[in-house]
VEXVO-553637 format. One record per residue (C-alpha): residue in one letter; x, y, z. Coordinates in steps of 0.2 Angstrom, whole numbers, padded with zeros to 4 digits, always signed. Layout:
% residues N
AXYZ;...
% end
This chain:
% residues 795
X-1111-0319-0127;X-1111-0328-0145;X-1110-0315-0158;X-1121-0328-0170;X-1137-0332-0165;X-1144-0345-0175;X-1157-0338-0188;X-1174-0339-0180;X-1168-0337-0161;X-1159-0318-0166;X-1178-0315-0174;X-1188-0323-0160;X-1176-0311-0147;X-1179-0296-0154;X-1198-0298-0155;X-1198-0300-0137;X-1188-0285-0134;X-1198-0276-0146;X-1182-0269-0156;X-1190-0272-0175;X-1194-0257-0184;X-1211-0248-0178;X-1225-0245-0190;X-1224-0242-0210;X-1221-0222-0216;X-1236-0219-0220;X-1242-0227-0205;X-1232-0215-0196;X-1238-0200-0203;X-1256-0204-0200;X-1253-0207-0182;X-1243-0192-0180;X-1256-0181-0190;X-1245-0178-0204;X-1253-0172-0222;X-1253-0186-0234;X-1254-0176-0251;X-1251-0191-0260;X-1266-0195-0273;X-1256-0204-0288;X-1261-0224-0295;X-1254-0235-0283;X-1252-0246-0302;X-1241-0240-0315;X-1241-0238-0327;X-1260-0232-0330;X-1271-0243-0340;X-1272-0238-0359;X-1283-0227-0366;X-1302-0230-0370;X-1313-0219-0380;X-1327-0213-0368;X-1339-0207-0379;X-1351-0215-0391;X-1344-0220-0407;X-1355-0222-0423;X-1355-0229-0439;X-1346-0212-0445;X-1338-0200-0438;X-1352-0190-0440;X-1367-0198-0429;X-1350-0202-0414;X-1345-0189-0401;X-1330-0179-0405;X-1313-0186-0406;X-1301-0186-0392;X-1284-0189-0390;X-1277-0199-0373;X-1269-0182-0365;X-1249-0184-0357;X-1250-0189-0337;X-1249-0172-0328;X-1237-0172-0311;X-1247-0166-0293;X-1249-0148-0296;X-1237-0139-0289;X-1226-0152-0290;X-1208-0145-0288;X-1192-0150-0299;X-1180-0162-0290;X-1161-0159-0293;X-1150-0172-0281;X-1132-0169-0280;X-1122-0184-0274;X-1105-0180-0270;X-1090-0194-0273;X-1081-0202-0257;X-1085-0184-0246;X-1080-0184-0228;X-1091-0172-0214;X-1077-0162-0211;X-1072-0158-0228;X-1081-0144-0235;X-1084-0126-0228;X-1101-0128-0225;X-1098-0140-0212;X-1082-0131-0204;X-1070-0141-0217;X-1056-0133-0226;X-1061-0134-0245;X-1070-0120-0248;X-1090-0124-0255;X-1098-0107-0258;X-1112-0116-0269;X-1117-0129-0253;X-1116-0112-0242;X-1126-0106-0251;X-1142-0118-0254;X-1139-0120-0231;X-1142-0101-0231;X-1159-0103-0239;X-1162-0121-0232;X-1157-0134-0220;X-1143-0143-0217;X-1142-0160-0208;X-1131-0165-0198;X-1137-0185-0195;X-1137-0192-0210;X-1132-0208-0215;X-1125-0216-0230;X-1119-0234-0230;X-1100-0231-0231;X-1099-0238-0252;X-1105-0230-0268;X-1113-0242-0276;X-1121-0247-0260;X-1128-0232-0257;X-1133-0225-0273;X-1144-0240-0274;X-1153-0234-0259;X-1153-0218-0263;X-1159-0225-0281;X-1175-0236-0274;X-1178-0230-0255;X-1175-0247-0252;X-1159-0255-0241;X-1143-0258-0250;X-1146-0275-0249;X-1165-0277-0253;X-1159-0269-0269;X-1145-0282-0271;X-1132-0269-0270;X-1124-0275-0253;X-1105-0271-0257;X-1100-0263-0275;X-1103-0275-0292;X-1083-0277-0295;X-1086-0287-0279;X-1104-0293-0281;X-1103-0312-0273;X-1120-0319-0279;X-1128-0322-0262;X-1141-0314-0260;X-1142-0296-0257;X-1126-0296-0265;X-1129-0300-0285;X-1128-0281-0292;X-1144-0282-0302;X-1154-0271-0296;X-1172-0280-0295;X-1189-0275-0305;X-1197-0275-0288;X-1184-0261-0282;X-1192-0249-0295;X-1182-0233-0292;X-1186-0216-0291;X-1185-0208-0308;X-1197-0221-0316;X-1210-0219-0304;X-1208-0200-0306;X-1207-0202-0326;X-1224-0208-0324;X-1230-0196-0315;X-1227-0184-0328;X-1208-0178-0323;X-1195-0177-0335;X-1180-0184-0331;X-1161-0187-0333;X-1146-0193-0323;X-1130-0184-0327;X-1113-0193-0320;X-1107-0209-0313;X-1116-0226-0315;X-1110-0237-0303;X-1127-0247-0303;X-1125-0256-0319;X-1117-0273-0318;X-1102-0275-0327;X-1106-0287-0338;X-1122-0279-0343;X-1110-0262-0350;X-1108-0266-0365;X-1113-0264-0384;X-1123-0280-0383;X-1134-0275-0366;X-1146-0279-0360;X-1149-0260-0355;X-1163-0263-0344;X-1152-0260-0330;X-1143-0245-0337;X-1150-0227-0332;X-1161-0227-0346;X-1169-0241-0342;X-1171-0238-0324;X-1183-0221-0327;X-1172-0209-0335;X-1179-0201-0353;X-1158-0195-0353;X-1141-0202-0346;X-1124-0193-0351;X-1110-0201-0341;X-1099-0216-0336;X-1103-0233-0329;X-1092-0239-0317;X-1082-0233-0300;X-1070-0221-0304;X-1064-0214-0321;X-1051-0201-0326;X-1055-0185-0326;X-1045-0180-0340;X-1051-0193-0351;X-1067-0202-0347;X-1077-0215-0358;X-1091-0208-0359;X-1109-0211-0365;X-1124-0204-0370;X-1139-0213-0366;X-1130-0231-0375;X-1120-0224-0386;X-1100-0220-0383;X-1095-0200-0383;X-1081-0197-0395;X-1065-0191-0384;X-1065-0173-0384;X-1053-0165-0394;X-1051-0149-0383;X-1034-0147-0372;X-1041-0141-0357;X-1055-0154-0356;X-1059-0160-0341;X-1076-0171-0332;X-1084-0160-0320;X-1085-0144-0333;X-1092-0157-0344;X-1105-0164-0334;X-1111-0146-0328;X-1114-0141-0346;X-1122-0156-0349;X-1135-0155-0335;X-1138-0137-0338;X-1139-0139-0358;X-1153-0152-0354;X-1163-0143-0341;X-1163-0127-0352;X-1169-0139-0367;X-1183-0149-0359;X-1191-0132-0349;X-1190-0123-0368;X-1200-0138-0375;X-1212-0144-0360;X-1210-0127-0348;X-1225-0132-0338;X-1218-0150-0333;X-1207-0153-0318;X-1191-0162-0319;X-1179-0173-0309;X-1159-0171-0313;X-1149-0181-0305;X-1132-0175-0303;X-1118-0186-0300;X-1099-0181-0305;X-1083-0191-0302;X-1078-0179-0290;X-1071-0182-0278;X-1067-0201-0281;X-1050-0205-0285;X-1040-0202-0296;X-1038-0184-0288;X-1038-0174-0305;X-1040-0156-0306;X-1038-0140-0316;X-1020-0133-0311;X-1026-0117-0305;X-1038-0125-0295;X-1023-0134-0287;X-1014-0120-0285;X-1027-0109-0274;X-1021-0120-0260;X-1003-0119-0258;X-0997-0119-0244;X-1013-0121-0236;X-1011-0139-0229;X-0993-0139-0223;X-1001-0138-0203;X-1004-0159-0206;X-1018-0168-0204;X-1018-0168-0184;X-1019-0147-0183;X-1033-0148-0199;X-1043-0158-0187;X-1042-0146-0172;X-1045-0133-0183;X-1061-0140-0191;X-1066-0147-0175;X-1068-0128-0171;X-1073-0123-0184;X-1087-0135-0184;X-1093-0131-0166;X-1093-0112-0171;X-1103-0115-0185;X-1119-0125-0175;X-1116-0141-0185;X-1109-0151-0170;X-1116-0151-0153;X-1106-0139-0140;X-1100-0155-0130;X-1094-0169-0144;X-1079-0174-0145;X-1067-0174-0155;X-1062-0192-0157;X-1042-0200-0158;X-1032-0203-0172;X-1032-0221-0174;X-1015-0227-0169;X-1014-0238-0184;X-1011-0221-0195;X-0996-0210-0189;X-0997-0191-0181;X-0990-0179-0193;X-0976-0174-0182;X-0969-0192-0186;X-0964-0188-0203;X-0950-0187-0214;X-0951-0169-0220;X-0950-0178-0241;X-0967-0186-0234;X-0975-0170-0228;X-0968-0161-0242;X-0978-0175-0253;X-0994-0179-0243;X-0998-0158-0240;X-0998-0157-0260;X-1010-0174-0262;X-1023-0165-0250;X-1019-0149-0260;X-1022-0158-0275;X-1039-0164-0269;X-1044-0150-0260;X-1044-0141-0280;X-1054-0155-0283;X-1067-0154-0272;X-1067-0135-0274;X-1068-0135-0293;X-1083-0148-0291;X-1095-0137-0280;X-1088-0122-0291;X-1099-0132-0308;X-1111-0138-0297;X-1114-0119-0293;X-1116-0115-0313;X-1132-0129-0313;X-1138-0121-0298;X-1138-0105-0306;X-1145-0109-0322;X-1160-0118-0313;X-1165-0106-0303;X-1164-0092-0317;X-1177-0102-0323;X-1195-0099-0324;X-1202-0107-0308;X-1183-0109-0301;X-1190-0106-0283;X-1199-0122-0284;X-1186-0134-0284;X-1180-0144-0271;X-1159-0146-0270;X-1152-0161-0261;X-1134-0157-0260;X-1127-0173-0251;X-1107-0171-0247;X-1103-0190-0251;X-1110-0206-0254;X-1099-0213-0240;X-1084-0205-0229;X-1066-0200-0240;X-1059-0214-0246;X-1042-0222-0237;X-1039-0234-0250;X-1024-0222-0256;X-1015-0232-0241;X-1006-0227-0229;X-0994-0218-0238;X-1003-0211-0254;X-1005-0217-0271;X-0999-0214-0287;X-1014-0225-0296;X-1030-0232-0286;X-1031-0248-0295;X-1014-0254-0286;X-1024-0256-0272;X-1037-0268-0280;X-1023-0277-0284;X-1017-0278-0265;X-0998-0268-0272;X-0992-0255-0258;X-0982-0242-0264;X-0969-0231-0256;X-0970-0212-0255;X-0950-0210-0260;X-0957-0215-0276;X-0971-0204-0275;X-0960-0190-0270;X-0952-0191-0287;X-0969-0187-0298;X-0973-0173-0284;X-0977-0159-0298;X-0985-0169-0307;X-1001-0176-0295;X-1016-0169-0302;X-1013-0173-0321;X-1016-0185-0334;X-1001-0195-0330;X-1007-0202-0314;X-1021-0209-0306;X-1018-0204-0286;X-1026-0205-0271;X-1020-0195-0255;X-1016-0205-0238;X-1027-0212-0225;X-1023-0199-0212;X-1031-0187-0224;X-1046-0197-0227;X-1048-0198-0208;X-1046-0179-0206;X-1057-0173-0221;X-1070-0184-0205;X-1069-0175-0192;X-1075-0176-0178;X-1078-0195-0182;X-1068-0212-0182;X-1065-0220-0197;X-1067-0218-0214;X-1077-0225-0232;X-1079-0243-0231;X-1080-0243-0212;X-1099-0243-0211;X-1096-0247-0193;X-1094-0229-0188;X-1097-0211-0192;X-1082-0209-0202;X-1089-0221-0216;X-1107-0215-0215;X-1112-0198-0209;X-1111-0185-0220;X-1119-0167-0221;X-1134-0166-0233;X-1142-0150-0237;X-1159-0145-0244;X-1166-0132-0253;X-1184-0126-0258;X-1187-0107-0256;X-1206-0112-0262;X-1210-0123-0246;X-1196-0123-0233;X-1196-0105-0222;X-1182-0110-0209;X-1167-0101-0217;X-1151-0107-0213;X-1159-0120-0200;X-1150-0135-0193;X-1159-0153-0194;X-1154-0166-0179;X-1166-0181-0183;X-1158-0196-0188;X-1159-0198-0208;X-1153-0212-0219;X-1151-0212-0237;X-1165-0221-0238;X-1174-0207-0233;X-1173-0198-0248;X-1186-0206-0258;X-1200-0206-0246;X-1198-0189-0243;X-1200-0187-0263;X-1214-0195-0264;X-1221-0186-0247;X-1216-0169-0252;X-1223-0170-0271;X-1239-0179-0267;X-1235-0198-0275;X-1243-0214-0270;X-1227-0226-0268;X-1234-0238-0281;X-1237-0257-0275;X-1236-0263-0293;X-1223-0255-0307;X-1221-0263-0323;X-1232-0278-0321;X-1221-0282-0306;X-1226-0281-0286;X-1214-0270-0277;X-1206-0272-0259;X-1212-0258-0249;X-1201-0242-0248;X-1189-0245-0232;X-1184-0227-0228;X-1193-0215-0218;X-1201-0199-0226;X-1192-0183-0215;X-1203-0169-0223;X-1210-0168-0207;X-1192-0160-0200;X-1195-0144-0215;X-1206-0137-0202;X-1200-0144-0185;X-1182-0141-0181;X-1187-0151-0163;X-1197-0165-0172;X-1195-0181-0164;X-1188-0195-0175;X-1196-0205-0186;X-1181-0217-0192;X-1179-0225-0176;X-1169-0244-0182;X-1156-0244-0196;X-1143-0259-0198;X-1128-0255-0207;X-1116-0268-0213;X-1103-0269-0226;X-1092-0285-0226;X-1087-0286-0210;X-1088-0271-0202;X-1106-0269-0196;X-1117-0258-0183;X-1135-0255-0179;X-1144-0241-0175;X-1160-0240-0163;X-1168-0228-0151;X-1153-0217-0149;X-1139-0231-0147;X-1127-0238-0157;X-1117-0254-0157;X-1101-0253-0169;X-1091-0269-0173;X-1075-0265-0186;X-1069-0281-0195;X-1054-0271-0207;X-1046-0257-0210;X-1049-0249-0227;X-1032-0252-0234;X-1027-0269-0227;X-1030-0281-0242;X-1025-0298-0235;X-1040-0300-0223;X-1035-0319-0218;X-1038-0325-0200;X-1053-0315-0198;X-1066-0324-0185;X-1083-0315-0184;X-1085-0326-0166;X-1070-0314-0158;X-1075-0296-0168;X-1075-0283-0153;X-1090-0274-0153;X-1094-0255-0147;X-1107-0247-0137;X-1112-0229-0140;X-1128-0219-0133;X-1127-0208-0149;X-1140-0197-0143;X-1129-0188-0129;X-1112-0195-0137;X-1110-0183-0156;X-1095-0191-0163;X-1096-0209-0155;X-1081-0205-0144;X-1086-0214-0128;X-1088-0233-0128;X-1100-0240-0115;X-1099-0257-0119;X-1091-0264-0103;X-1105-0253-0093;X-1118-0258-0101;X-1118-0275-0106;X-1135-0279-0108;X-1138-0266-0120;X-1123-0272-0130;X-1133-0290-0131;X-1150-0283-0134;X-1142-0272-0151;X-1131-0288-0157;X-1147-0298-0158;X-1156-0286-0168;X-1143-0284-0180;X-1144-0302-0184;X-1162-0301-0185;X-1161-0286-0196;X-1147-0294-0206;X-1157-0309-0207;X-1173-0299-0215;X-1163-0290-0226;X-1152-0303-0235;X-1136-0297-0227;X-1129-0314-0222;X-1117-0322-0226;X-1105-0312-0217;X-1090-0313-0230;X-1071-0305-0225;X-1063-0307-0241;X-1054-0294-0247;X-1044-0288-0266;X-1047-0307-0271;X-1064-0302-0274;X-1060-0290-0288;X-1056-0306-0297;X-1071-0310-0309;X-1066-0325-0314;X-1062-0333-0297;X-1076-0328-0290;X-1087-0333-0304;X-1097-0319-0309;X-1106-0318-0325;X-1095-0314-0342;X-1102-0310-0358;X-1083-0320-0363;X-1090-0336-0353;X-1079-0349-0355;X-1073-0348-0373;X-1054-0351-0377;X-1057-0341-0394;X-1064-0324-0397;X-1065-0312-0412;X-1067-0295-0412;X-1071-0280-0427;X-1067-0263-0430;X-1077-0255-0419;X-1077-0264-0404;X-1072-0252-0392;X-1075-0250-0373;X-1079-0267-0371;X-1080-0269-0350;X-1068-0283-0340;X-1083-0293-0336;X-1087-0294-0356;X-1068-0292-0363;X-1057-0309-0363;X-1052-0317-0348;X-1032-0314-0348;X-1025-0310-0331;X-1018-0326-0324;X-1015-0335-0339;X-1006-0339-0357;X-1014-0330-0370;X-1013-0325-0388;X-1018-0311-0399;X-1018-0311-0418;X-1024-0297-0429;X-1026-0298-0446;X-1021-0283-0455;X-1020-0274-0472;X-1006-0261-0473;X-1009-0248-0485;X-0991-0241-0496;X-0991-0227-0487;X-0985-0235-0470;X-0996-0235-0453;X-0998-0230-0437;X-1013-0233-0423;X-1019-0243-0409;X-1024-0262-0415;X-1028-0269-0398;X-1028-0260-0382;X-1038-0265-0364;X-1037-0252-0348;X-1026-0238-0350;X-1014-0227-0339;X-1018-0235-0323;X-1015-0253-0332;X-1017-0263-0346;X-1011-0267-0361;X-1009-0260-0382;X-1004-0267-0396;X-1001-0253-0409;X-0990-0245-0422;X-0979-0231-0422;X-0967-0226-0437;X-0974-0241-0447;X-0968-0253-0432;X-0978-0263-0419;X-0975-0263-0401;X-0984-0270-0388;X-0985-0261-0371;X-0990-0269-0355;X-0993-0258-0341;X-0991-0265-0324;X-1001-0255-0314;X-0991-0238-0318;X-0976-0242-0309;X-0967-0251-0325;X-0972-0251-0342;X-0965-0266-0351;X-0964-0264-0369;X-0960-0277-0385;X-0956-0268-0400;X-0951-0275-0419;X-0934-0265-0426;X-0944-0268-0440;X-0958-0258-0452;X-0975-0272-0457;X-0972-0275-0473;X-0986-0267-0486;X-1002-0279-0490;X-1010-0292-0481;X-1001-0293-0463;X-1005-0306-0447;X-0998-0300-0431;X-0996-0308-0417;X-0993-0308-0400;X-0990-0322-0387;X-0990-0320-0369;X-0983-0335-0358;X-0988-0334-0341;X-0975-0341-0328;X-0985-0344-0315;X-0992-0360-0306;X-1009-0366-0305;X-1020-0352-0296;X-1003-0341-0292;X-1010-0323-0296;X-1001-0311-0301;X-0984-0319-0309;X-0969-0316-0323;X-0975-0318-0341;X-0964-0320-0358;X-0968-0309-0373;X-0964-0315-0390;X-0971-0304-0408;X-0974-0313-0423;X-0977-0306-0441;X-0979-0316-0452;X-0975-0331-0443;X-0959-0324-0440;X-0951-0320-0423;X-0949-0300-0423;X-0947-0297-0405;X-0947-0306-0387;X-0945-0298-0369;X-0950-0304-0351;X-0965-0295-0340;X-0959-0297-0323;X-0974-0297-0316;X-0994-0297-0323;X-1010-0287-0315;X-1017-0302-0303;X-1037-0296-0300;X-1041-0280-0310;X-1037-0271-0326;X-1047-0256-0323;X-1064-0252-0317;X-1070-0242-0331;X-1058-0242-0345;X-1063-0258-0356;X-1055-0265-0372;X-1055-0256-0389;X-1051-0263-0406;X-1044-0249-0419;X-1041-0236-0407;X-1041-0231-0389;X-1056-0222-0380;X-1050-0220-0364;X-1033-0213-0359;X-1017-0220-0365;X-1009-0236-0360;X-0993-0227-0361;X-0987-0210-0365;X-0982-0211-0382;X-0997-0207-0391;X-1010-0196-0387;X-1029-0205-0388;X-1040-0209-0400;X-1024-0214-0409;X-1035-0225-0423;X-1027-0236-0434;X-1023-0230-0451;X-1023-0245-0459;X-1037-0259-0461;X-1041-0271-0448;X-1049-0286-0453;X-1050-0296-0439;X-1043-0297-0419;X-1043-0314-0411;X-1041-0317-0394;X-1035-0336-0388;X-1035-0340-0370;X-1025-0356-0362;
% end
């Protein structure tokens, strides 16, 4: 059978089958008998206050005065804390029979429920706008992650006004609110000084953000921000993210109940961890020595075990095969196991010291009056681990955006190093499909389990009675905010801000806090991500996997011969037994309603392109730099991101600065963009200027004058000529300084960054805020002289 059905026969086929989606949430409720608590405006926000009473010529002959009173939240309404943990498989933490210790998610299961079937969408950005809006990933626009944002729609990034998210209908509804971590739902081009900030976290319903914008960041030095402005770089040696972020969420929680203690509040929680770059505290590292040397083929009969033991996986699934595209342990060279057990000890520290600070929020919340009442989502990943560290491990994440693959006798070298600030790494795919266990698969596959079932647990001693219960109903991220709205009493608003609203997609599941044996509610769910794609309905599953997470050339893909899969999901756990070839009729009944549902939900084009996409340029998304061949920048300027910096990858390029340089001598960063995982810096060190161009970590080219500036009025220069042809990516370049209008210096890059600089770490002027583009100089590293100008001129 044709995969593609044309558009309105995949729609007319599933109305006669009768696979769309059954009745609205809150029609399912009513037919089930469900308490509908909710009693909030269906219109936000509220009309403005009017004087009631009878108003006279004075004061005196009108009814006493009153003031319009604050909005009060559903009495009883609980406090909401979500936890969303970064690129998490099923079987990685304890709580779910993994190896990385998680006393704090242990805990919140022992006085709640944990879930065994829920769903993410197998991306970040993807799924936290879901989790955002309890609207579909692509209904919110977010139908891959914005560094790749195509401009079809259901794939722009900007989040719409008819999405309105959680924490805004929330806020008001009288809740206090903040967001505390990543923001990967801001579009690059909108992160900067210059906005707009309608899309950033305080514009989107929370009173409080402190964290970063963008996919990853490093741990050790992160460009932060509070609310819109940039956090200074701490100064403290032993600084790192994840402590940061803890105090900051508990700081704010602890202020905002000391003010308003009778108001509830909604934290979302959302650290870096454990996202690459694998960073941790070395004493965190160090608990695990030793303790992966089994490989990842033993780790996954060991979890498999462990998992079945502790209830969270049925008696009879299976435990599924390695893929034979990733190789068995036993294969290895001892330097590679040597190597790959100290990246998963590395991340295992990671994940560790993560749950260990969430643990000190969790705490200080419920210490709290009224800690009882609050409702913990702890959600193990916003997609399966992550395999983009390749087959054989990375030293930095950002050579696979740029479609580089590295070798582990390279890696070998840095071994003691993995962990610290001097690398950006990412353990191998194999480890990625072990921390998923039982499941194929991994992040980015959102055609299987691997990609997009993670544990969730919940928590609210006040209302649920089941202690230590496991959930079976199938959930989807979605879900989330339904279930919200259910359990605290609030009308889903059909207007928000002057704008009509799509109706919330997910299913409410605060009917499973009772009723372990609850039939399910959430009965269709399409997944789709690029290529690989599946649909879920009634109990069974068709798959179809386009690419593997680490192949970046994605050439010769043909949607008319992708294999699809067949999986009763209801008998079958782990998606181990494909029934495709018995069954074919099912098969065709399910690949009609995905195109129907990828029709309604703005999913189509199907689109295969891989790295190529990181390239803003060449795929045309927005840029604060447009099309100018000239740009001058300030003291000041700093973290400017990619999609507002200048366009210089791929291209010839100049940068001038004007400078004044005091008698004394000087020293600093004049011009830097990215930092240790790639970039570029023009500064001064000893009085001379050097300019450093870091390909991607793996060699650092640098250009330096033998020669002090001379004192007074100074121009510097650098020109980069790039080597390459027309549209070649990725080519040679000549350096060549200039003070003066004098030749100081000239050197050869070998090769340039082809698609992406860094996905959080912008450009600065007059210092560095991220982390260093080389290791010379330790961050801020101002400038100690005057900067009058930095222009940038682009051929």
């Amino acid at each position: 059978m044709n995969n593609r059905l044309p558009r309105n026969a995949a729609i007319f086929a599933a109305m006669v089958l009768g696979l769309f989606p059954g009745p609205s949430n809150a029609q399912e409720k009513a037919a089930a008998g469900a308490p509908v608590r909710a009693s909030t405006p269906a219109v936000l926000p509220r009309p403005d206050f009017h004087f009631p009473g009878k108003v006279g010529r004075t004061y005196l002959d009108s009814d006493p005065a009153q003031f319009p009173q604050p909005v009060q939240a559903p009495q009883g309404a609980p406090n909401v804390v979500e936890i969303l943990i970064d690129d998490a498989g099923f079987g990685q933490f304890s709580t779910f029979g993994g190896g990385v210790p998680s006393p704090t998610m242990d805990k919140l299961a022992a006085e709640g429920l944990r879930y065994n079937r829920f769903h993410t969408t197998a991306l970040c950005s993807p799924t936290r706008a879901a989790l955002l809006t309890g609207r579909n990933h692509h209904t919110a626009e977010f139908g891959s992650i914005a560094e790749v944002a195509t401009g079809y729609e259901g794939a722009t990034a900007i989040l719409p006004r008819s999405t309105g998210t959680v924490a805004e209908v929330l806020r008001q509804n009288g809740y206090m609110t903040a967001w505390v971590g990543k923001d990967h739902n801001t579009p690059p081009w909108e992160a900067s000084a210059a906005g707009p900030f309608d899309r950033w976290p305080n514009g989107l319903g929370f009173d409080y953000f402190y964290g970063f914008i963008g996919g990853d960041v490093d741990q050790w030095h992160p460009v932060l921000y509070e609310n819109r402005n940039l956090v200074a770089a701490s100064t403290d040696p032993n600084y790192h993210l994840t402590e940061d972020l803890a105090d900051h969420a508990i700081s704010w929680v602890r202020q905002v109940k000391s003010i308003s203690p009778d108001r509830p509040f909604f934290l979302h929680v959302a650290p870096g961890a454990t996202h690459a770059p694998h960073h941790a505290p070395q004493e965190w590292i160090d608990k695990f020595k030793g303790q992966f040397d089994m490989g990842w083929d033993k780790y996954r009969e060991l979890t498999f075990a462990r998992q079945k033991k502790l209830g969270v996986i049925p008696a009879d699934a299976k435990l599924t095969p390695r893929p034979a595209s990733l190789p068995a342990w036993d294969s290895l060279e001892p330097g590679q196991k040597r190597l790959y057990a100290r990246m998963m000890e590395v991340f295992a520290g990671f994940g560790a010291h993560a749950d260990y600070q969430i643990g000190r929020i969790v705490d200080a919340i419920r210490a709290m009056p009224g800690g009882d009442n609050t409702i913990f989502i702890y959600m193990a990943g916003d997609n399966g681990a992550s395999a983009e560290g390749g087959l054989e491990g990375s030293l930095n994440e950002n050579l696979f955006f740029n479609g580089y693959v590295e070798k582990w006798q390279d890696n070998l070298q840095v071994i003691d190093e993995l962990g610290g600030p001097k690398h950006f790494n990412h353990f191998p795919a194999a480890w990625a499909h072990a921390m998923n266990t039982p499941f194929q698969w991994t992040k980015q596959i959102a055609s299987h389990f691997g990609g997009t079932r993670n544990p969730m647990v919940i928590s609210w001693p006040a209302r649920i009675t089941d202690k230590g219960g496991l959930r079976t109903q199938f959930t989807h991220v979605v879900d989330i905010v339904p279930t919200l709205y259910e359990a605290i009493g609030i009308t889903p608003p059909t207007q928000l801000n002057g704008v009509t609203q799509k109706p919330i997609e997910g299913t409410s599941f605060a009917y499973t806090f009772e009723d372990p044996k609850a039939k399910d509610r959430h009965t269709t769910q399409y997944f789709s991500l690029a290529v690989n794609r599946a649909i879920y309905h009634d109990g069974w599953m068709a798959s179809a996997m386009g690419f593997i997470p680490w192949q970046p050339n994605r050439s010769g893909f043909d949607p008319e011969t992708q294999k699809w899969e067949l999986y009763n999901v209801d008998k079958d756990f782990s998606q181990a037994d494909d029934l495709a070839a018995a069954n074919p009729q099912k098969l065709h009944e399910l690949q009609d309603l995905w195109w129907s549902e990828a029709d309604r939900h703005h999913v189509l084009p199907l689109d295969w392109r891989g790295v190529e996409k990181f390239n803003s340029e060449l795929m045309g998304r927005p840029s604060l730099a447009g099309k100018r061949k000239s740009m001058s920048y300030y003291p000041g300027q700093v973290a400017l991101p990619n999609d507002a910096a200048p366009r210089v990858l791929n291209k010839s390029w100049s940068l001038t600065a004007d400078l004044v340089i005091p008698e004394g001598g000087v020293e600093g960063m004049v011009a830097t963009h990215g930092g240790s995982a790639g970039g570029y810096g023009l500064y001064v060190r000893d009085g001379k200027p050097s300019f450093v161009y870091n390909y991607l970590a793996l060699e650092r080219f640098t250009i330096a004058s033998p020669e002090p500036l001379p004192k007074g009025k100074v121009q510097l220069r650098v020109d980069v000529a790039y080597q390459g042809k027309d549209k070649e990516r990725g080519k040679a370049a000549g350096v060549t300084m200039w003070v003066n209008g004098k030749k100081v210096a000239e050197g050869q890059v070998t090769r340039t960054i082809p698609n992406l600089i860094s996905l959080v770490e912008g450009m600065d002027i007059g210092m560095d805020s991220g982390s260093s583009v080389d290791f010379s100089y330790r961050p801020p590293f101002a400038f100690t002289g005057k900067i009058d100008k930095v222009t940038f001129d682009l051929q």
